[in-house]
C-alpha distance (Angstrom), angle and dihedral (degrees) to the residues before:
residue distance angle dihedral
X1 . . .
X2 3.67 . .
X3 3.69 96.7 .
X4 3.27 92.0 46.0
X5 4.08 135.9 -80.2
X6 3.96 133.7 -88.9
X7 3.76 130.8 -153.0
X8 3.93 107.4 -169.7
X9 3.85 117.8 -83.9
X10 3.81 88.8 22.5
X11 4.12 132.3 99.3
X12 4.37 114.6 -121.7
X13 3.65 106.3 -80.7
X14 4.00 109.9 -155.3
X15 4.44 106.2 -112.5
X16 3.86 116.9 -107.1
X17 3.90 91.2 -95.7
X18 4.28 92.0 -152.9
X19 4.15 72.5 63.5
X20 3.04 106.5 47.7
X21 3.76 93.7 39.4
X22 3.86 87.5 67.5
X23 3.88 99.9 42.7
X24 3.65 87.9 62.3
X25 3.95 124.1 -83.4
X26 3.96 94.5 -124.7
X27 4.25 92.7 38.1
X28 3.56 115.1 123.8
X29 3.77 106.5 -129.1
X30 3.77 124.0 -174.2
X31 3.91 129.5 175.0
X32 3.34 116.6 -165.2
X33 3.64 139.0 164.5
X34 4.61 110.1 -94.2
X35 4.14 110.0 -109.0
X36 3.58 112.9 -165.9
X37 3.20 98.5 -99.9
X38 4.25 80.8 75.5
X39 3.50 104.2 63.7
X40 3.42 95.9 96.8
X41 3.67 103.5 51.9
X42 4.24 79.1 53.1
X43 3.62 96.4 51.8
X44 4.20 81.5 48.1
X45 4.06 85.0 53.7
X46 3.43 91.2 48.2
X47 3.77 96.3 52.7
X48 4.04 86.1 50.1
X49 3.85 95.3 53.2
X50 3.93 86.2 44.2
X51 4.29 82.3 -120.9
X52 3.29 128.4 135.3
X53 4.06 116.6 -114.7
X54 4.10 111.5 -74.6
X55 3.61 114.5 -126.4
X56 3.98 108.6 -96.6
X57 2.70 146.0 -108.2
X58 3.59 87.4 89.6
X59 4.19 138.6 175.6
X60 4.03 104.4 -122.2
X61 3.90 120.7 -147.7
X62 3.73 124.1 -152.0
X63 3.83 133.0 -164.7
X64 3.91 113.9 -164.4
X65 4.11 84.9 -26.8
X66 3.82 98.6 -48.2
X67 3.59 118.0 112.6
X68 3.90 110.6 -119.2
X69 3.95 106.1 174.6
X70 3.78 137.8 -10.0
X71 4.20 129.4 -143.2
X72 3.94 126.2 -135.6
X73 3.59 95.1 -135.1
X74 4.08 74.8 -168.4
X75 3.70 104.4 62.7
X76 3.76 108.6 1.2
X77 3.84 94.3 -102.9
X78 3.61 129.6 141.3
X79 3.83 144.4 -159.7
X80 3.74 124.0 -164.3
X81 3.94 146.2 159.0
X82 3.68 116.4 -77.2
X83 3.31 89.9 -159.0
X84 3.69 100.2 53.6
X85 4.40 120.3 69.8
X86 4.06 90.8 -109.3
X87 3.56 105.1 138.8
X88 4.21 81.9 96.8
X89 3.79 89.6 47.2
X90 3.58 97.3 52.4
X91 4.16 84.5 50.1
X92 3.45 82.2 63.6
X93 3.49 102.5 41.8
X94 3.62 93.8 55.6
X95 3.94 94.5 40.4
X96 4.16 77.1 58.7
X97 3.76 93.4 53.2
X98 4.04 91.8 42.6
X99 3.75 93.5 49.2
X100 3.77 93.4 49.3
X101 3.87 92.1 46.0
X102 3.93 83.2 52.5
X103 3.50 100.7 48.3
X104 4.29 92.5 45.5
X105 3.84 89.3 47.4
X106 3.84 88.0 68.4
């Protein structure tokens, strides 16, 4: 993600460096759209954060391969591990999901 991140249809967008600064300069972070195969490891998010499950489909957010919080692309919610710094990753998350909606609305 260091040269910047993609969501399909849409040009690399540089990553809010304050951000990315506090996930960890050499973390591997991946967002990528849930397969079924991930529901679980959402409903195990979900159970963390004390939330119910989101409505999928959902964006998924990875930190060095371990899933750390998952976005309803349905109504905006999100689950993620309390025991994990995420509050920056769900920034980005969502700043994903708002680009995206941007560049399809055009």
């Amino acid at each position: 993600m260091g040269k910047g991140s993609t969501i399909e249809g849409m040009e690399p967008f540089p990553d809010p460096p304050e951000a990315r600064r506090r996930i960890g300069l050499f973390a591997n972070v991946t967002f990528r759209p849930a397969l079924p195969e991930d529901q679980p490891g959402v409903r195990r998010l979900a159970a963390l954060d004390s939330s119910r499950t989101p409505p999928g489909p959902y964006l998924l957010a990875e930190v060095n391969g371990t899933l750390r919080a998952a976005y309803s692309l349905i109504d905006d919610s999100v689950v993620a591990d309390p025991f994990s710094p995420t509050a920056d990753l769900v920034e980005l998350l969502a700043d994903h999901v708002r680009r995206a909606r941007l560049a399809g609305a055009r």
